[in-house]
C-alpha positions as CSV (number, residue, x, y, z in Angstrom):
1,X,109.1,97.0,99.1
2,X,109.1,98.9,95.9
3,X,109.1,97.6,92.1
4,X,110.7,99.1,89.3
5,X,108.5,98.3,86.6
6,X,111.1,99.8,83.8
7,X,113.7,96.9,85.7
8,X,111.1,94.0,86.2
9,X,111.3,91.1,83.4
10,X,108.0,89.4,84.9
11,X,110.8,86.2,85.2
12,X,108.8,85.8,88.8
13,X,112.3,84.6,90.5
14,X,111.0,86.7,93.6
15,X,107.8,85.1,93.6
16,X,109.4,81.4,93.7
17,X,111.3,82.5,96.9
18,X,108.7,84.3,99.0
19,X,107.9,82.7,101.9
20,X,104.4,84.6,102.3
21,X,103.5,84.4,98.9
22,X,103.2,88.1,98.7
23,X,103.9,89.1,95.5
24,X,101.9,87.9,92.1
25,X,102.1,88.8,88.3
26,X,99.4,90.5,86.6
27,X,98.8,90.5,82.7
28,X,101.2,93.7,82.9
29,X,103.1,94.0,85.9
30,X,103.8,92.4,89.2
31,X,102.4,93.5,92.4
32,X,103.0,93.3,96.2
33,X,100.7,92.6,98.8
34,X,101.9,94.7,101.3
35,X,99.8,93.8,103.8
36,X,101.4,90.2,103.5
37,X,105.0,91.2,102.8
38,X,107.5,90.9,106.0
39,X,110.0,92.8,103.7
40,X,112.4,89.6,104.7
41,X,114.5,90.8,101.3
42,X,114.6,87.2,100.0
43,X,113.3,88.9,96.4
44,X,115.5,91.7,96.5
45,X,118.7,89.5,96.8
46,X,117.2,86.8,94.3
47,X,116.0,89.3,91.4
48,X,118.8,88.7,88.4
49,X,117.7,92.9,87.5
50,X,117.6,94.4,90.8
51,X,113.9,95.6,90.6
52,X,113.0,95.3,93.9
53,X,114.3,97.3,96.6
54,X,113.0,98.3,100.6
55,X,111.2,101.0,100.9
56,X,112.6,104.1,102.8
């Protein structure tokens, strides 16, 4: 997964919805824990700004 940090709002929708808890806010910016993330694209369909996307 890949964040767009000029899209992200830090509203932490995706973060309610992940079902690994993979993703967290920092003071600035939210992060993924890829080694947790099962890219199931529950944040990518949930985020109200599109910030999240797969990776290619």
């Amino acid at each position: 997964m890949i964040i767009q940090t000029n899209l992200c709002d830090q509203c932490g929708t995706c973060i309610s919805v992940c079902p690994v808890d993979a993703l967290m806010l920092t003071e600035h910016t939210l992060v993924i824990d890829h080694e947790k993330c099962t890219e199931c694209m529950l944040c990518v369909h949930i985020c109200p700004v599109a910030a999240l996307e797969r990776q290619s």
